[in-house]
N, C-alpha and C positions, 0 to 999 in steps of 0.2 A: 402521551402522544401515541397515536396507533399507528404501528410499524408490521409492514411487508416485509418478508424475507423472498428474494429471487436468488436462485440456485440451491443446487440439492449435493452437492459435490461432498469429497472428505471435508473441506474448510470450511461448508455449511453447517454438517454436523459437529465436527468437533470444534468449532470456535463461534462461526455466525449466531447459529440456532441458538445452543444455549448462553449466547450472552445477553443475547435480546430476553431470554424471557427472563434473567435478572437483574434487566439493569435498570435502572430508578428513572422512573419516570418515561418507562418505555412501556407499552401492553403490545404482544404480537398479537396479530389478529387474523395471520396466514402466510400458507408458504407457496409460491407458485415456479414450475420448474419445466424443462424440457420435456422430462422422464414423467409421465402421472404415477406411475408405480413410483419409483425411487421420492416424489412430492409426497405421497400419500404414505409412505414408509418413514420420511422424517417428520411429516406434520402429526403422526400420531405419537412418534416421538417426544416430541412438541406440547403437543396437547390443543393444537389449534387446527383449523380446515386446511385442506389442499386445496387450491381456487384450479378450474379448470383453463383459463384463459389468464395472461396479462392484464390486459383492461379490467377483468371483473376486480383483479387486486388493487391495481391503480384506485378505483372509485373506490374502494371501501379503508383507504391509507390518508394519513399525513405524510407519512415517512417510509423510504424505501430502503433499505440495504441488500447491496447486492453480492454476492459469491459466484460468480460467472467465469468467466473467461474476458480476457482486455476487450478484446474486439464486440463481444454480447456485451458487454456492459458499456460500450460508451451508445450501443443503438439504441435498450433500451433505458439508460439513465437518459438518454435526451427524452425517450418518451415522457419519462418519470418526471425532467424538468418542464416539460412541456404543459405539464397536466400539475404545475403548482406544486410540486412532491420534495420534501427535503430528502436529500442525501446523504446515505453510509456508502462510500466507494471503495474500493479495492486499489489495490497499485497494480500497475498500471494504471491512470485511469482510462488509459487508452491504448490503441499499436500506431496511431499517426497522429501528428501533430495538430493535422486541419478537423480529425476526430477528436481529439484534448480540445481545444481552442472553442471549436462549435458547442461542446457540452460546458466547456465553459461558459461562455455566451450566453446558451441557455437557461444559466441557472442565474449570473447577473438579473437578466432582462425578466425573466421571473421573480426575480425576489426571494428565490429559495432558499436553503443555510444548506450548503456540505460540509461533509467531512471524510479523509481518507485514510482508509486504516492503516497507516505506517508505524507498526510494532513498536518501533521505538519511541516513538513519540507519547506511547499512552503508559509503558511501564514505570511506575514510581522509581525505580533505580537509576532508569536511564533520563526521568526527567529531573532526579537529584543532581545529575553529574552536568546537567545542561546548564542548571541551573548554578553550579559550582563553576563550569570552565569560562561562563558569560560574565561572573561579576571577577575575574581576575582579566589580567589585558599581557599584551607581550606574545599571543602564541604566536607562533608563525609557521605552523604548520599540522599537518596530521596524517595517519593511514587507518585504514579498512580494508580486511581479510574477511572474506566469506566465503569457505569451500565447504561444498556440502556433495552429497554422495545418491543422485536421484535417482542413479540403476540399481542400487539395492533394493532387495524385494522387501525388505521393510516398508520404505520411504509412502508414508502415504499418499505424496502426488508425482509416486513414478508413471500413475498412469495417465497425466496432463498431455495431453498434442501438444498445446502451444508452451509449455515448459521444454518441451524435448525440441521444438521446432525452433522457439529465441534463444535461448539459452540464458546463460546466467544474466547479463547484460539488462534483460529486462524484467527478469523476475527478481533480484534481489538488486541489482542495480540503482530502483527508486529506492530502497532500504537504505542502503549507501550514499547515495544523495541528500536523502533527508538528514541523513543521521551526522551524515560531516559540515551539510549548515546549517543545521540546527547547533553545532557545536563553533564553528568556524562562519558563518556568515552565510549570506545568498553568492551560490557561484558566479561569477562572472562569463567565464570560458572553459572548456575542458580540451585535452588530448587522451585522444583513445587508442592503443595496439593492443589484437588480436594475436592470441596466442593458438595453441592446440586446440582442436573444437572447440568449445565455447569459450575458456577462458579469456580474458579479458582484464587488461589494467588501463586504469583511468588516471591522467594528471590533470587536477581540477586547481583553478584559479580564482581565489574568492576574493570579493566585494574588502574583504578586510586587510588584503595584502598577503596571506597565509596563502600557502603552497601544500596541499592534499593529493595522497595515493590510496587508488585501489585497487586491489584484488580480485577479481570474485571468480568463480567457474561450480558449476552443478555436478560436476562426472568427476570427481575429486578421491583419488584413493581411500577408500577408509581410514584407511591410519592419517591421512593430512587433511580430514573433514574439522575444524574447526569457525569460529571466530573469534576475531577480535580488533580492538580501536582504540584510539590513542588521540592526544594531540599532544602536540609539544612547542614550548617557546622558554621564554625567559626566568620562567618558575620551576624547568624542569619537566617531566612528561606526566601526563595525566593519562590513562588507563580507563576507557569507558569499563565501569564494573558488569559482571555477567546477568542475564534476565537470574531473575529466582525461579525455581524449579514451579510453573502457577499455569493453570489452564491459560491458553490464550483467550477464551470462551470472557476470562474478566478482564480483561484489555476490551474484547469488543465491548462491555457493557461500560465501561467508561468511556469509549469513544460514542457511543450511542448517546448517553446520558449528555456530550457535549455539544452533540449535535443538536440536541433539545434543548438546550441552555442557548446556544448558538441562535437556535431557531427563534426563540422567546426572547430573546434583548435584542437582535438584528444587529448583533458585535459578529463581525467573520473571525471561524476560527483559522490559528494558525497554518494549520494544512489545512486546507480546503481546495475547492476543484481547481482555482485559479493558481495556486501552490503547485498542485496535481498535473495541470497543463502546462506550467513550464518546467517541472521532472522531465514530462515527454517532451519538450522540448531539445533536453540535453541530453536523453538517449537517443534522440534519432541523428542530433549530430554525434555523437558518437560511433552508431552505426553504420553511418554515412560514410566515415574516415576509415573506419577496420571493410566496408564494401571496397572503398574504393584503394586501399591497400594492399587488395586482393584482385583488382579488376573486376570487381563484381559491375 
């Protein structure tokens, strides 16, 4: 299937780009960006064209994956869905609900197969343990921790605007969502307080009866930059195990690869945009509670 890359960012190079150009049953056939310099500097990368315009990429694709930013990506994945284009989405797949919902919509009424890159869901470790915590019964509960450290001048995306401007809540917050019902069920309800600049804990209420806490904040001391995830019930606690030390670059090329299988039996994958859209869902009630906590 011939696949578009849109965005040129760090997450384009060191994950999008090269996952596409090994994942099975993918051929990239170009990359199109804001930047024509920073395009034309990873397509040669690549080994494929920098398209000057959107649209020229659009007609010469089956499939688009995007590395953008939430808000550029839900404008033009609607393009994308608009114009018949299967979907590799990003998390977010959105900043607003009625933006989730609409590119949802759009890719129904199209016919088109997404899928959205939420890390956990495509690592073999973590899809062991999914798969381990589902066939046992009794949990009744879990947590997730995710502090990470984005003002270090290492951090490849300290130079994000909209990382620095949502904070954690949105940027790893779908991570966390996905990751505790994919373990515990589809949430039902959440509670959210707003701590110290970004941070943020979540008490989430799932479909299963189980009772889930989270974590998360970006601007996290170094020394308390970790994670980790658990569930716990009747058998004791379960420990989601750590990613193995592996490019994310092969993550993307097996979420790629399923969006092509997706695409080719007309089965929707599990995260897919309609998955994706109610993520955004539950962060923006979340958001809503810590605004209006605050008198925002």
């Amino acid at each position: 299937m011939r696949f578009g890359l849109v965005g040129t960012g760090p997450w384009a190079e060191m994950a999008h780009g090269p996952g596409l150009v090994s994942a099975e049953g993918v051929e990239l056939v170009g990359v199109w960006g804001r930047s024509p310099e920073r395009a034309s500097t990873l397509s040669k990368r690549l080994g494929v064209p920098a398209f000057h315009d959107v649209e020229a990429l659009l007609a010469d694709v089956e499939a688009v994956a995007f590395a953008v930013p939430p808000q550029v990506q839900a404008e033009l994945g609607l393009l994308a869905a608009q114009a018949g284009k299967h979907l590799l989405l990003e998390k977010p797949v959105a900043m607003t609900v009625a933006d989730a919902n609409t590119l949802s919509e759009a890719a129904t009424a199209a016919g088109v197969a997404s899928v959205v890159f939420f890390t956990d869901r495509f690592a073999d470790t973590s899809r062991a343990w999914f798969r381990e915590v589902r066939t046992a019964s009794g949990w009744r509960g879990g947590w997730l921790r995710a502090f990470s450290s984005l003002q270090e001048p290492d951090n490849p995306f300290g130079s994000s605007p909209w990382r620095w401007e949502r904070g954690a809540l949105w940027d790893v917050g779908p991570h966390a969502l996905s990751t505790l019902t994919a373990a515990l069920g589809p949430a039902r309800s959440l509670t959210a307080v707003g701590g110290e600049g970004d941070l943020v804990t979540l008490v989430i209420s799932h479909d299963s009866g189980a009772t889930s806490t989270v974590s998360l904040t970006l601007f996290a001391p170094p020394a308390a930059a970790g994670f980790e995830a658990a569930v716990w019930g009747d058998v004791g606690v379960s420990t989601m195990p750590a990613h193995p030390d592996r490019p994310r670059s092969e993550l993307v090329a097996i979420a790629a690869h399923e969006l092509v299988e997706s695409a080719l039996s007309g089965a929707p994958h599990e995260v897919d945009v309609t998955f994706g859209a109610r993520v955004v869902e539950l962060l923006a009630d979340a958001q809503a509670q810590i605004d209006a906590a605050h008198g925002a």
